[in-house]
C-alpha positions as CSV (number, residue, x, y, z in Angstrom):
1,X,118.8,86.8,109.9
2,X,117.1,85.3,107.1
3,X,115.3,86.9,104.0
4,X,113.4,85.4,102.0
5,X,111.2,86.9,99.5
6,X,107.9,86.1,99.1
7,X,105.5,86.9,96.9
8,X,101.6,87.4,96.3
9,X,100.5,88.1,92.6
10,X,99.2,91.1,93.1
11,X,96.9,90.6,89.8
12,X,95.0,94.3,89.2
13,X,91.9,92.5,87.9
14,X,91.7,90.8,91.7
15,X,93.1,93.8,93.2
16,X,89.8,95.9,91.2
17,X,87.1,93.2,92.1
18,X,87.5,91.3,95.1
19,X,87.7,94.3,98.1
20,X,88.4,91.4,100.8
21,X,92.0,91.1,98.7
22,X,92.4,94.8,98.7
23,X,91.7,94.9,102.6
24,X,93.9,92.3,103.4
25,X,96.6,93.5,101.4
26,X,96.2,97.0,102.8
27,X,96.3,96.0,106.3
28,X,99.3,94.2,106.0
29,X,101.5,96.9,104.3
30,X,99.9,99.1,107.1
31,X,101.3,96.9,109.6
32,X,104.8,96.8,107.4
33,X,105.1,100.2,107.5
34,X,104.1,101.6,110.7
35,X,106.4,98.8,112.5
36,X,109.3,99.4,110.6
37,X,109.2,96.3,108.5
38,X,109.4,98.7,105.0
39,X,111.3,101.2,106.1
40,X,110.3,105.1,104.1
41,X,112.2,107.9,104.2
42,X,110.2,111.5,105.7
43,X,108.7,112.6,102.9
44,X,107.4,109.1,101.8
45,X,106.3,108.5,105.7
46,X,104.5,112.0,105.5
47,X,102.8,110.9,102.0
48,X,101.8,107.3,103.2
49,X,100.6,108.9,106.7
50,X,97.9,110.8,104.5
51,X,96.8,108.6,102.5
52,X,96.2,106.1,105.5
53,X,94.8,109.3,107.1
54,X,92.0,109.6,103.6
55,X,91.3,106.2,104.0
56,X,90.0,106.6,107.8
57,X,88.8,109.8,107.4
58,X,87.5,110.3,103.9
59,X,88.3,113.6,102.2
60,X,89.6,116.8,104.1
61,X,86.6,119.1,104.5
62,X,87.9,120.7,107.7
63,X,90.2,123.9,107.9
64,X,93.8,123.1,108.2
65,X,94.1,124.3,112.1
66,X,91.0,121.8,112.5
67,X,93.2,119.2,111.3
68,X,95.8,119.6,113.0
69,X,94.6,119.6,116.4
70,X,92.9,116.4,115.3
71,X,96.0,115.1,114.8
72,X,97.6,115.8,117.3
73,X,94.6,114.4,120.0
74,X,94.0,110.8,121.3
75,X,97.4,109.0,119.4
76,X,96.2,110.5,115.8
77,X,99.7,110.9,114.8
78,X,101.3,107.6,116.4
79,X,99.0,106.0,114.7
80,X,99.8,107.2,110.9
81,X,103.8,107.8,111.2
82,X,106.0,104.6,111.0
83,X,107.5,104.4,114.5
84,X,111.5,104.8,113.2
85,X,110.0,107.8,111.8
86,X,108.2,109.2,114.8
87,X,111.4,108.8,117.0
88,X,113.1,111.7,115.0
89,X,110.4,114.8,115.0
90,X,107.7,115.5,117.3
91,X,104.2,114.9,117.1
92,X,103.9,118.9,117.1
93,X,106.0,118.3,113.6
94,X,104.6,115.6,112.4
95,X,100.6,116.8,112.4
96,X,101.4,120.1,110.5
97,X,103.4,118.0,107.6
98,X,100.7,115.5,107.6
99,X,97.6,117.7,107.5
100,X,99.1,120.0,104.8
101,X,100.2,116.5,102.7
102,X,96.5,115.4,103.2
103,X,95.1,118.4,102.2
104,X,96.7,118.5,99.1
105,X,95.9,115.0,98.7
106,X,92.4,115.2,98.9
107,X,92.7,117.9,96.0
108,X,94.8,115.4,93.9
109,X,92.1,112.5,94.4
110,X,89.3,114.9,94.0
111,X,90.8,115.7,90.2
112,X,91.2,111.7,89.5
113,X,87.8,110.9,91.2
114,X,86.0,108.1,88.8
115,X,83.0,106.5,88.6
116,X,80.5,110.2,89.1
117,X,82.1,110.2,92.4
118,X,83.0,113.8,93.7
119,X,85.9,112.4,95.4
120,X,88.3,109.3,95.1
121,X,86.6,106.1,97.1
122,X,88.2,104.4,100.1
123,X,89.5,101.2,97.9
124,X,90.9,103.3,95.6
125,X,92.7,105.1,98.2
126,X,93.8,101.9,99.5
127,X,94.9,101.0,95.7
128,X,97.1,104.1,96.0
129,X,99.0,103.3,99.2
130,X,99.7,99.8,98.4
131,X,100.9,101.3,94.7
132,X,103.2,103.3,96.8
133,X,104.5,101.1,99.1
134,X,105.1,98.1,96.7
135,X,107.7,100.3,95.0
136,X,109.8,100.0,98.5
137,X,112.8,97.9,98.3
138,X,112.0,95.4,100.6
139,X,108.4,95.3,99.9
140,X,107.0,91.6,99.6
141,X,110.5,90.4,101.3
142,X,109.7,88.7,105.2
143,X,112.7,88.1,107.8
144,X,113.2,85.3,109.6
145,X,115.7,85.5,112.8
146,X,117.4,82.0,112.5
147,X,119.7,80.9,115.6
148,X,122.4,77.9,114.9
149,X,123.8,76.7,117.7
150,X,126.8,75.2,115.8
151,X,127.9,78.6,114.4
152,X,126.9,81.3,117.3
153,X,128.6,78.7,120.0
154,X,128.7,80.3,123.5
């Protein structure tokens, strides 16, 4: 295997005015995550779940039991939880943990909400996942699976 890391200057002026940037940014570390590429402990995984949950959903204005069963119909949780992650608990685990997590996220955002918005936007959401996962290890790092036939002889 070979890493190599690579890097995007991920300038705050360009991440604040050009929303194509953000979204591509975004979807990648989406991608990162939920395959496994960035690997996040449980309690990051839960965090990162609902703020990926904000951004599709916009802020929680259901009841917490509402929620829940949302989460746990039609692949809500597979789709949130980093697949290493969803190995270990059950979906039945997982939406409970997430829904509370995203409650209390939609509180936090609600008391940093800018611009005479009553709640934080989707792009700044976004801003606050990819804040979140750049501070992962490997973040930014991409592997490369490199066969030499002169070493790994048969």
């Amino acid at each position: 295997v070979f890493k190599k890391r690579l890097f995007v200057k991920q300038d705050e002026t360009l991440m604040y005015s050009s929303n194509e940037f953000l979204h591509l940014l975004f979807i990648q570390a989406v991608d990162d995550v939920l395959r496994g590429a960035l690997p996040v402990n449980v309690s990051d995984g839960v965090r990162l779940a609902s703020i990926l949950y904000y951004v599709k959903q916009g802020p929680a204005t259901q009841e917490r039991e509402a929620i829940v069963t949302s989460l746990e119909g039609s692949r809500g949780v597979e789709e949130l939880v980093p697949s290493l992650l969803l190995a270990k608990h059950s979906e039945e685990r997982w939406a409970p943990k997430i829904a509370d997590s995203y409650i209390k996220i939609t509180k936090l955002f609600k008391q940093y909400a800018a611009d005479g918005h009553s709640y934080v936007t989707e792009g700044e959401a976004k801003r606050t996942y990819l804040k979140k996962v750049g501070r992962l290890a490997l973040y930014g790092m991409a592997v490369f699976r490199v066969h030499n036939p002169k070493i790994f002889a048969k």
